[in-house]
C-alpha positions as CSV (number, residue, x, y, z in Angstrom):
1,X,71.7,64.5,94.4
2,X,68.2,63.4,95.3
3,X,65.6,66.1,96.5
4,X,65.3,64.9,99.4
5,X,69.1,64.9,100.4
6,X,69.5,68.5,99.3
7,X,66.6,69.6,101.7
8,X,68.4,67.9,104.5
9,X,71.5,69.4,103.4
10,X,69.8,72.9,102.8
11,X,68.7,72.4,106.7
12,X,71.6,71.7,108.1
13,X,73.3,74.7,106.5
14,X,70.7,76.8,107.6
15,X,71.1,75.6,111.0
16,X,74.8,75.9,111.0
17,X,74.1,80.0,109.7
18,X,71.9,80.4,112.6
19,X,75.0,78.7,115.4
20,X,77.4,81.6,113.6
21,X,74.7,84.3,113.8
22,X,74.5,83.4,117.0
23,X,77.7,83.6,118.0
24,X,78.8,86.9,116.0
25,X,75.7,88.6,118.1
26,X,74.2,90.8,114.8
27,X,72.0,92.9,117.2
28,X,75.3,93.8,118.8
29,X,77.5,94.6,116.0
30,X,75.0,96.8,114.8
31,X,74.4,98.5,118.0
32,X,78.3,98.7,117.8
33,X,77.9,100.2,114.3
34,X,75.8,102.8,115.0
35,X,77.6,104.2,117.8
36,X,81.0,104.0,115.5
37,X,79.0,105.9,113.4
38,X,77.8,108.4,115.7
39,X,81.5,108.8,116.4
40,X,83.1,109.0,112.8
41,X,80.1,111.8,112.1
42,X,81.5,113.9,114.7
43,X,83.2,117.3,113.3
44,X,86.5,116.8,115.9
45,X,86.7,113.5,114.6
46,X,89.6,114.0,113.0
47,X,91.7,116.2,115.5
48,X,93.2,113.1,116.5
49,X,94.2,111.2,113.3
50,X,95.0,108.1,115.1
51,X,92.2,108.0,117.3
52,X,90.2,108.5,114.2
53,X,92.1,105.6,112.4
54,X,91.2,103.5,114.8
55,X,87.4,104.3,115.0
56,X,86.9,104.4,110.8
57,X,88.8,100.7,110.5
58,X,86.6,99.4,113.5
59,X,84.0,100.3,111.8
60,X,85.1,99.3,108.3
61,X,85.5,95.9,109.7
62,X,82.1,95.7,111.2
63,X,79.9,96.7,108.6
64,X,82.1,94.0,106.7
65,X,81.3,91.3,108.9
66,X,77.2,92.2,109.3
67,X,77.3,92.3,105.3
68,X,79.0,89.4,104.9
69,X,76.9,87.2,107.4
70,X,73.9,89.0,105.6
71,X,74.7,88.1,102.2
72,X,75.5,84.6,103.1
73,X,72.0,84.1,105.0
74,X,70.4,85.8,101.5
75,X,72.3,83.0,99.5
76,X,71.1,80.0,101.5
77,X,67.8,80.9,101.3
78,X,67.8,81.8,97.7
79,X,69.7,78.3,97.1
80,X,66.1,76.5,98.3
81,X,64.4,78.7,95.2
82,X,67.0,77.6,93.1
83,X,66.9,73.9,93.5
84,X,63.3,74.5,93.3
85,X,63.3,75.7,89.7
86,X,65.7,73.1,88.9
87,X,63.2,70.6,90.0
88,X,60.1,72.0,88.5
89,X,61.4,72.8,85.2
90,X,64.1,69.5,84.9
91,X,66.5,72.1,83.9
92,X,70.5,70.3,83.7
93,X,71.9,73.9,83.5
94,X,69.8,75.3,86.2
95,X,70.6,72.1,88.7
96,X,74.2,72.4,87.6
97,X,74.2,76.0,88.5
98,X,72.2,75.2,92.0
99,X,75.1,72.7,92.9
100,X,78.0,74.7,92.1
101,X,76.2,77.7,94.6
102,X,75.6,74.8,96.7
103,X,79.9,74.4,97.0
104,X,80.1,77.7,97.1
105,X,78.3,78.5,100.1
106,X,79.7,75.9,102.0
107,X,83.0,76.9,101.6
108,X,81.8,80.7,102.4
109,X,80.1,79.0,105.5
110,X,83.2,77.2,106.6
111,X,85.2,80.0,106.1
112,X,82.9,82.1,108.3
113,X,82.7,79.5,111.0
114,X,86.4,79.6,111.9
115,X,86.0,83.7,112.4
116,X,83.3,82.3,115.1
117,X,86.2,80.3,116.9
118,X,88.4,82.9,117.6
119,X,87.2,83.4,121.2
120,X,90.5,83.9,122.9
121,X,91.1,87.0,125.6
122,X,93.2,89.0,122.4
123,X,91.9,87.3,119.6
124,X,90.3,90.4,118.3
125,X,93.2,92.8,118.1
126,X,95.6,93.7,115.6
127,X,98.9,91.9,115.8
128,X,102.5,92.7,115.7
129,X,104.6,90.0,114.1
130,X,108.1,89.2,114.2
131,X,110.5,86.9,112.1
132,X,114.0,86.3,112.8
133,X,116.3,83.9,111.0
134,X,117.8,81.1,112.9
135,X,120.1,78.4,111.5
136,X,121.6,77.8,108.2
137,X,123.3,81.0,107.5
138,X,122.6,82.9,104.0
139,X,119.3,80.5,102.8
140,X,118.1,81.1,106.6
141,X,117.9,85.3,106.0
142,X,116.5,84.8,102.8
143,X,114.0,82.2,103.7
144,X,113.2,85.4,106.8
145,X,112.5,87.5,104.3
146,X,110.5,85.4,101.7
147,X,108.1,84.4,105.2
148,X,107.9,88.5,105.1
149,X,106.8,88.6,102.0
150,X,104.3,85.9,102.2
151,X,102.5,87.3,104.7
152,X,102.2,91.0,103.6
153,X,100.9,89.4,100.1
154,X,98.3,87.5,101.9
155,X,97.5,90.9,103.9
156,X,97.2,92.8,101.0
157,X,95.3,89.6,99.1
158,X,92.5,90.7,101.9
159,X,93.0,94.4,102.1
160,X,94.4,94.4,105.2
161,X,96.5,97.7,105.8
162,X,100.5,96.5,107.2
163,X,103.1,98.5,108.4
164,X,106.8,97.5,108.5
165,X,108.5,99.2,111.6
166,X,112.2,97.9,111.7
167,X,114.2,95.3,109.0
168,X,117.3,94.6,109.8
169,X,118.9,93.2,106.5
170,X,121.6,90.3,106.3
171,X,125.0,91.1,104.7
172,X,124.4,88.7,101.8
173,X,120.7,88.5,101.2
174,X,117.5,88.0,103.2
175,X,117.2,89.7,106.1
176,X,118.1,89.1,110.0
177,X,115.3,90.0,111.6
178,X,111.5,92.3,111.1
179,X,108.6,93.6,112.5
180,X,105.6,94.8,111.2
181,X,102.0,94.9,112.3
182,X,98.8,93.8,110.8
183,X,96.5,96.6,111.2
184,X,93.0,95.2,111.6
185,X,90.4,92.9,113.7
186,X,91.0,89.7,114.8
187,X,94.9,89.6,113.1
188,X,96.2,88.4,115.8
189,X,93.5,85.5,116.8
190,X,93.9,84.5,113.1
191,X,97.9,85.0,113.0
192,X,99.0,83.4,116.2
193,X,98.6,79.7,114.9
194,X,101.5,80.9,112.3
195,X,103.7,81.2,115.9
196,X,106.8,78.8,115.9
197,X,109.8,77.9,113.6
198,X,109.3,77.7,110.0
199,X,111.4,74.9,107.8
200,X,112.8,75.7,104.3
201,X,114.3,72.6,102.1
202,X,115.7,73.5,99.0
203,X,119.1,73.7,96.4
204,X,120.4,76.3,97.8
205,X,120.7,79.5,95.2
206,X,123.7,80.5,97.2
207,X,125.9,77.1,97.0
208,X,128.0,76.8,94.3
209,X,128.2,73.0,94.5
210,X,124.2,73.5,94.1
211,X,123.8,71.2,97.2
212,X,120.5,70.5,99.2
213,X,120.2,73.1,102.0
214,X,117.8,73.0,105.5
215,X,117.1,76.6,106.9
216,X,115.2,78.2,109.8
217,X,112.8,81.0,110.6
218,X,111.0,81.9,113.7
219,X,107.4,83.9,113.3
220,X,106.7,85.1,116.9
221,X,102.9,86.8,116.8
222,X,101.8,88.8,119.5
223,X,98.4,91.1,120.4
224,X,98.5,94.8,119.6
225,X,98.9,96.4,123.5
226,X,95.8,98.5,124.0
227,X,95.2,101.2,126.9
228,X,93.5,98.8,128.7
229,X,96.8,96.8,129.4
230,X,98.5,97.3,132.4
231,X,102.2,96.9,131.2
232,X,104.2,99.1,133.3
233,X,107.9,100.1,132.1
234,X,110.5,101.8,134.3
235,X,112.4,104.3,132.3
236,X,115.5,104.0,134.6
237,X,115.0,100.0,133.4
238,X,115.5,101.5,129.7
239,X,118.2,101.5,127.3
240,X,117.6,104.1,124.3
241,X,120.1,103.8,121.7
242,X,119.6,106.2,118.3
243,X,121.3,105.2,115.3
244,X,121.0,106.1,111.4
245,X,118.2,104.3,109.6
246,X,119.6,101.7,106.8
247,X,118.4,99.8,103.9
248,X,120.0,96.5,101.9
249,X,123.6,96.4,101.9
250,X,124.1,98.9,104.3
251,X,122.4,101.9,102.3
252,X,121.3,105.1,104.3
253,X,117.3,105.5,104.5
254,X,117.2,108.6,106.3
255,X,120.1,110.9,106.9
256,X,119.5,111.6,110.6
257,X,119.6,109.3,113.3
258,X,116.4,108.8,113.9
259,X,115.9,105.2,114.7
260,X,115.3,103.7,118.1
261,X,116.9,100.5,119.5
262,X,115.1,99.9,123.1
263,X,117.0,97.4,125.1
264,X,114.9,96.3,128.5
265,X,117.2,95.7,131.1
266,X,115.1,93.7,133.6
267,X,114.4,90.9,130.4
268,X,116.8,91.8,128.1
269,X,114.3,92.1,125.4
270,X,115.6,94.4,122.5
271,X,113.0,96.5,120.0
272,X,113.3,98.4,116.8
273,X,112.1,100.7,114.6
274,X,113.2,102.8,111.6
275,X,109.9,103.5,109.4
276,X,109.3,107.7,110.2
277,X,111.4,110.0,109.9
278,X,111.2,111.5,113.7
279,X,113.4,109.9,116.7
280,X,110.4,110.5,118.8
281,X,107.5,108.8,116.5
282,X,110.2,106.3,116.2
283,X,110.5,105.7,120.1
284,X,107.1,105.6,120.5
285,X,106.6,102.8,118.2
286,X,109.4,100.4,119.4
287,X,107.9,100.8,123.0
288,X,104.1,100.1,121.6
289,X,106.1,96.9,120.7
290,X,108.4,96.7,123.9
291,X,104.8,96.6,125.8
292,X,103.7,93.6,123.4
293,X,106.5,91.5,123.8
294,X,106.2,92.4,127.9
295,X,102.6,91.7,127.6
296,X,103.2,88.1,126.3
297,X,105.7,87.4,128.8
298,X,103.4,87.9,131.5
299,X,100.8,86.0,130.1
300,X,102.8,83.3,129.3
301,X,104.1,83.2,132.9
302,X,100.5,83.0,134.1
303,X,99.5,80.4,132.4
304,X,102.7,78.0,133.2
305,X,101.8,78.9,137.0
306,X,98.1,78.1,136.6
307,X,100.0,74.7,134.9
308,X,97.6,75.7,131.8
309,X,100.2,76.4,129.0
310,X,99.3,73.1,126.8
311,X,102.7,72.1,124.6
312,X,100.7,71.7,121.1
313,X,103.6,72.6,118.8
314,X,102.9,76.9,118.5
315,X,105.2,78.3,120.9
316,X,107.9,80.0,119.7
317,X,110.6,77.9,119.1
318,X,108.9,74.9,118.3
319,X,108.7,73.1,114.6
320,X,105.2,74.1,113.0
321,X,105.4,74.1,109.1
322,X,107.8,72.7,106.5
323,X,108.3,74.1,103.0
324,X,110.1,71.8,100.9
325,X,111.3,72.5,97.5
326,X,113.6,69.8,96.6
327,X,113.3,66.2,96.4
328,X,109.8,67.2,96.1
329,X,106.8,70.3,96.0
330,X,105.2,70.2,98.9
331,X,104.4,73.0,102.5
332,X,103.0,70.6,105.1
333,X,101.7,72.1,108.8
334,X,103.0,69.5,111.1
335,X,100.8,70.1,113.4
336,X,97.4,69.7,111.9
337,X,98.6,67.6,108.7
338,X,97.1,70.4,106.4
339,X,99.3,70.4,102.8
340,X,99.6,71.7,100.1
341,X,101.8,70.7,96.7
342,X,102.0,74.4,95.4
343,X,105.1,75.9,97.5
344,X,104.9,78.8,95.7
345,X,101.1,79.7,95.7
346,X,102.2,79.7,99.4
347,X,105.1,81.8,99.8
348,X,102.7,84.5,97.2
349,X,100.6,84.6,100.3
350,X,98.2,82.3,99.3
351,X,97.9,80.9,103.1
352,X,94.1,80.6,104.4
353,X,94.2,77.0,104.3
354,X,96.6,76.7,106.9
355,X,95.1,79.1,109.0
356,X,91.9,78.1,108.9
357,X,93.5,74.7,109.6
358,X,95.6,76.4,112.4
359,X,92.8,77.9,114.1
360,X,90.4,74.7,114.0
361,X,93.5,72.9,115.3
362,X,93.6,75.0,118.3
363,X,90.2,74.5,119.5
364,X,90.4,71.1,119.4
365,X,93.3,71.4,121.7
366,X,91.7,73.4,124.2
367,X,89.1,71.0,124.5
């Protein structure tokens, strides 16, 4: 690479830093910081654990992001210094090393980029996501729960916290249906492009004729309801059933009935959950959930009356990804051609790809 195409290239990247510093607002987020710290030092902090929670990850997250846009800045000036040296002293091993940062930092700077373009009215809460098997039987409950599994392994690939709140587990294998959440910043604005059906093609495990097998599963993703919502619920418009908590096969997790089935009358929309041990935490939950799914409706209703709900393949329902094991390897977003020829790197969690793909996808749609 000539010297004069690397300064070019060194110019651009510094001008692309400076569009993401822009839009991430530094001055702000650490004006945001220091108030979140002000708040974390207080003594009564932690009189309200989940008030406190919620304060500590905020500003967990933020000091992340300021480091991270820091660092990077540091590393694309230092990369000038280092092609530099690599010039002056006609150094192989020191130009090698200067073009291998040099791939480096534009992956980090693509990577940081998408973070940029999640503008959306929710994209910066936590999100609440739900997957349900749909057709083809046995491989369709355990393809549900191996799209589970995927994405709490790329949650905790990133340190994200999770928390399961109800599984309901098929009679064979796999399970029916769960929700769990996806406890920090911008989850949902990075999750919802993983919204729609899901495609399995594989020999099926559970056909003894070992015969090809297509199965279904549906992700729903939805925004973490803050106070700030206005999602009123009737209680007359409830239906509160308790029942005993239960695990694969039918095993007892707790020995009280202390899970919560809410059915909402008005919609018909049912909600979960099992994962504490008190009826009451329990409730609590399933209607923080109740209130997401509500929220979405409403939203989705004002969009279709402002005629702005644009059909791009990521509402629920709709074909967005197939994973197919059998003629061939291959997991293939249908939506924004993204693929990969690992399927099992992906089902480990191993998913950025597609949602950087996802996201950059989407914002070319809303243009």
């Amino acid at each position: 690479m000539a010297v004069v195409d690397v300064s070019e290239e060194l110019k651009s990247l510094s001008s692309t830093m400076e569009s993401i510093e822009a839009v991430l607002d530094l001055d702000k987020l650490r004006a945001d910081i220091a108030v979140l710290e002000e708040q974390a030092a207080a003594p009564s902090l932690w009189d309200d654990p989940d008030a406190a929670q919620k304060i500590t990850s905020k500003l967990s997250h933020l000091q992340a992001e300021v480091r991270k846009a820091e660092a990077l800045r540091g590393r694309i000036d230092d990369l000038s210094v280092l092609f530099e040296m690599a010039e002056e002293e006609n150094d192989p091993d020191t130009r090698a090393e200067a073009e291998s940062e040099l791939t480096s930092v534009k992956k980090a700077l693509d990577e940081m980029e998408v973070r940029t373009l999640l503008s959306g009215e929710y994209d910066a809460r936590e999100a609440l996501v739900n997957i349900r098997a749909e057709a083809g039987g046995v491989d369709a409950a355990d393809f549900a729960e191996q799209l589970q599994r995927m994405y709490l392994r790329w949650a905790e690939r990133h340190g994200y916290k999770t928390e399961v709140y109800e599984t309901s587990y098929a009679e064979e294998a796999g399970i029916k249906s769960t929700t769990f959440a996806v406890q920090v910043p911008y989850a949902y604005g990075t999750l919802s492009v993983e919204q729609g059906t899901h495609r399995l093609v594989r020999i099926s495990p559970f056909d003894n004729q070992g015969r090809r097998q297509t199965s279904f599963a549906g992700v729903e993703v939805l925004p973490v309801v803050e106070t700030t919502d206005h999602v009123e619920i009737d209680e007359s418009e409830l239906r509160v059933d308790v029942y005993r908590s239960s695990g694969p096969g039918g095993q007892g997790v707790n020995t009280t009935d202390s899970a919560v089935r809410l059915t909402h009358l008005p919609t018909g929309i049912v909600v979960s959950c099992q994962n504490e041990r008190s009826q009451i935490q329990n409730k609590a939950t399933a209607m923080n959930v109740l209130q997401a799914k509500l929220l979405e409706r409403q939203r989705q209703e004002e969009r279709a009356k402002m005629d702005a709900l644009k059909d791009g393949g990521s509402s629920w329902g709709n074909q967005m990804r197939s994973y197919v094991l059998h003629p061939y390897q291959m997991v293939k977003d249908l939506r924004t051609e993204f693929e990969v020829g690992n399927p099992q790197s992906v089902l480990d969690g191993e998913i950025d790809g597609f949602l950087e793909a996802g996201i950059r996808w989407r914002k070319q749609q809303e243009k």
